[in-house]
C-alpha positions as CSV (number, residue, x, y, z in Angstrom):
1,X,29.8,-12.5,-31.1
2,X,26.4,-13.4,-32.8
3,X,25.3,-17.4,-32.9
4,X,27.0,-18.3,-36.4
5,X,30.2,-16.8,-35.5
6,X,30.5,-19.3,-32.5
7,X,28.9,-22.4,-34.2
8,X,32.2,-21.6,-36.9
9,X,34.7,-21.3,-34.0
10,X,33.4,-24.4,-32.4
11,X,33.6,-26.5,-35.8
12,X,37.1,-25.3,-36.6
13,X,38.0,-26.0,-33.0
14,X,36.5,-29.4,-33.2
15,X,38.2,-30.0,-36.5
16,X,41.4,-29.0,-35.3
17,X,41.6,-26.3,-37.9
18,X,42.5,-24.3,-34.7
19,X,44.5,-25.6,-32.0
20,X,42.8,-23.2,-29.7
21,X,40.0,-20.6,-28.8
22,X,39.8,-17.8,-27.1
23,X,36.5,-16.4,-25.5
24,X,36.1,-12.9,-24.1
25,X,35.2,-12.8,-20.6
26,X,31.7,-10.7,-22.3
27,X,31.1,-13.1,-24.9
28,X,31.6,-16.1,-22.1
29,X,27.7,-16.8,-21.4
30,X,26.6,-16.6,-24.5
31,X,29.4,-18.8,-25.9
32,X,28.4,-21.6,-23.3
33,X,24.8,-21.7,-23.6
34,X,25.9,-22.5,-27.3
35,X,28.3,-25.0,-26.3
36,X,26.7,-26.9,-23.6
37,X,23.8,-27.8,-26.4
38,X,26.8,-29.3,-28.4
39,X,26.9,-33.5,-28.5
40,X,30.7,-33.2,-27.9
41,X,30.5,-30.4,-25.4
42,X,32.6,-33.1,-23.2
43,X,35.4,-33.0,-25.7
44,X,36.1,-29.3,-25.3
45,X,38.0,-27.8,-21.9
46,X,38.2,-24.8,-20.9
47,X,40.7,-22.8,-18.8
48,X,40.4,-19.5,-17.2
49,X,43.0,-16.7,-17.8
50,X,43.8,-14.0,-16.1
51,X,41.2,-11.3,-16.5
52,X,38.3,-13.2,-17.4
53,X,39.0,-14.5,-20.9
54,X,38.7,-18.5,-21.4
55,X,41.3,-20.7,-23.7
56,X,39.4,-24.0,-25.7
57,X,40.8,-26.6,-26.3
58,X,39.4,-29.9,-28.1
59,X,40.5,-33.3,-26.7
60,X,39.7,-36.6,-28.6
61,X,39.3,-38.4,-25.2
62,X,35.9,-36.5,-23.1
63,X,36.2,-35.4,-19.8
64,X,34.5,-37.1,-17.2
């Protein structure tokens, strides 16, 4: 996963074009240094699966 190919994922995610977004357990740390710089990065959760991959979701309501 290079830096574009996230930045698409996130918009479509945040658009709802996709109701959700799996990460690769090797693509995780990369993926979040991109997300945490987002101004929404409170809208988006995300849940750990079994062997290391993480599921996004985008709420309309931010997390505390």
């Amino acid at each position: 996963m290079n830096e574009e190919q996230a930045l698409s994922s996130i918009e479509a995610l945040r658009k709802q074009e996709i109701s959700e977004l799996t990460i690769k357990k090797t693509d995780f740390l990369f993926f979040r240094d991109i997300l945490v710089k987002q101004e929404d990065f409170k809208h988006f959760r995300g849940i750990a699966q079994r062997g290391g991959d993480i599921l996004y979701h985008y709420s309309e309501t931010p997390r505390s």
